[in-house]
C-alpha positions in Angstrom: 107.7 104.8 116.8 108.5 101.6 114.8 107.5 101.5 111.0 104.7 99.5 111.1 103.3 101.5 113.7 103.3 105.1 111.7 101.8 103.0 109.1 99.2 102.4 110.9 98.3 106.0 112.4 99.1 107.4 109.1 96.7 105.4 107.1 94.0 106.5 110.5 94.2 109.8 109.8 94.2 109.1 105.9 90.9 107.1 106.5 89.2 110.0 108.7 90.3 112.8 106.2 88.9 111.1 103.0 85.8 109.8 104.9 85.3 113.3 106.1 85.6 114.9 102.7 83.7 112.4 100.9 80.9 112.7 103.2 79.1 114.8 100.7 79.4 112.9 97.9 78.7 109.8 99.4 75.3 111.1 100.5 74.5 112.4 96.9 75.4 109.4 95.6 73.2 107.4 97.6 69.8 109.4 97.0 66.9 107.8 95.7 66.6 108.1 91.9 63.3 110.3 92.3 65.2 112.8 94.5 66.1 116.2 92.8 68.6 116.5 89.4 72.1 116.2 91.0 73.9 115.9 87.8 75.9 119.6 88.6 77.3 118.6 92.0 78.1 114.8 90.9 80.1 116.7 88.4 81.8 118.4 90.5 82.4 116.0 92.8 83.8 113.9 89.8 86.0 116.9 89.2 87.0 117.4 93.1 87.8 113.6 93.0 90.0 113.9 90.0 92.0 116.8 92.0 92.8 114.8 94.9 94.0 111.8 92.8 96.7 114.5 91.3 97.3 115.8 94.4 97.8 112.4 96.0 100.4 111.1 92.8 101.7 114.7 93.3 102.7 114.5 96.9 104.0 110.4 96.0 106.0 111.7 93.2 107.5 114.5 95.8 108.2 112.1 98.4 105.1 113.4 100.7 103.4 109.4 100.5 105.0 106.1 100.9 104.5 103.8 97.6 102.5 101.6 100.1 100.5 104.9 101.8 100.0 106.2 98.0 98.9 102.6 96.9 96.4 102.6 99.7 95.2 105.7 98.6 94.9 106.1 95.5 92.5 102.6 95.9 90.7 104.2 97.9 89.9 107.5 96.1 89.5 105.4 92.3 87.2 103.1 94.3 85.2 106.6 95.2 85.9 108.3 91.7 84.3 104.8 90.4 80.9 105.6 92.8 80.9 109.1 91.5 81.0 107.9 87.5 78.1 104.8 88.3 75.8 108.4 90.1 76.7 110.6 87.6 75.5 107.6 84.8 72.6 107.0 86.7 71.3 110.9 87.3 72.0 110.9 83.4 70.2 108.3 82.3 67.0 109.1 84.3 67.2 113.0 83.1 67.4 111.2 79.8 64.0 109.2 80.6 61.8 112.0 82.2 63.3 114.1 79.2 61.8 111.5 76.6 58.4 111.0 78.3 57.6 114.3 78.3 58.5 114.4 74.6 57.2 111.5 73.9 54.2 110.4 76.2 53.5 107.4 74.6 
């Protein structure tokens, strides 16, 4: 197989695997802001996120990912890390809200 080539099925199966495992998240991310408190599970999806970046430098560091399969990568998973943070924020803020109008019903 030439170089370019192994790239390319490498970063495929890279693709599939993240997409798979960040199915959940994803989804929890993109409920509607009246949907259920889902503050505990977009912490631990922050959490589970922040794992696979460590793994991901880990296995760069050990030789396991290419500096341009690692760059690609670690893009990727910041770019879902970043989703995770805006949820997280979000589910905050409106917790926050419902918490002062019930105090507060003014």
């Amino acid at each position: 197989m030439s170089g370019a080539l192994e790239f390319v099925v490498i970063f495929a199966i890279l693709s599939v695997v993240v997409t798979f495992v960040t199915a959940p998240v994803r989804k929890a991310v993109g409920r509607h802001p009246l949907a259920t408190s889902n503050v505990d599970e977009l912490e631990a999806a922050r959490e589970a996120k922040y794992r696979e970046l460590r793994d991901a430098e880990l296995d760069h560091v050990t030789g396991k990912l290419s500096d341009d399969d690692y760059a690609l990568l670690d893009r990727s998973l910041r770019g879902e890390a970043v989703q995770i943070l805006h949820g997280l924020d979000r589910e905050r803020a409106r917790e926050n809200e419902e918490d002062s109008a019930t105090i507060d019903p003014e």
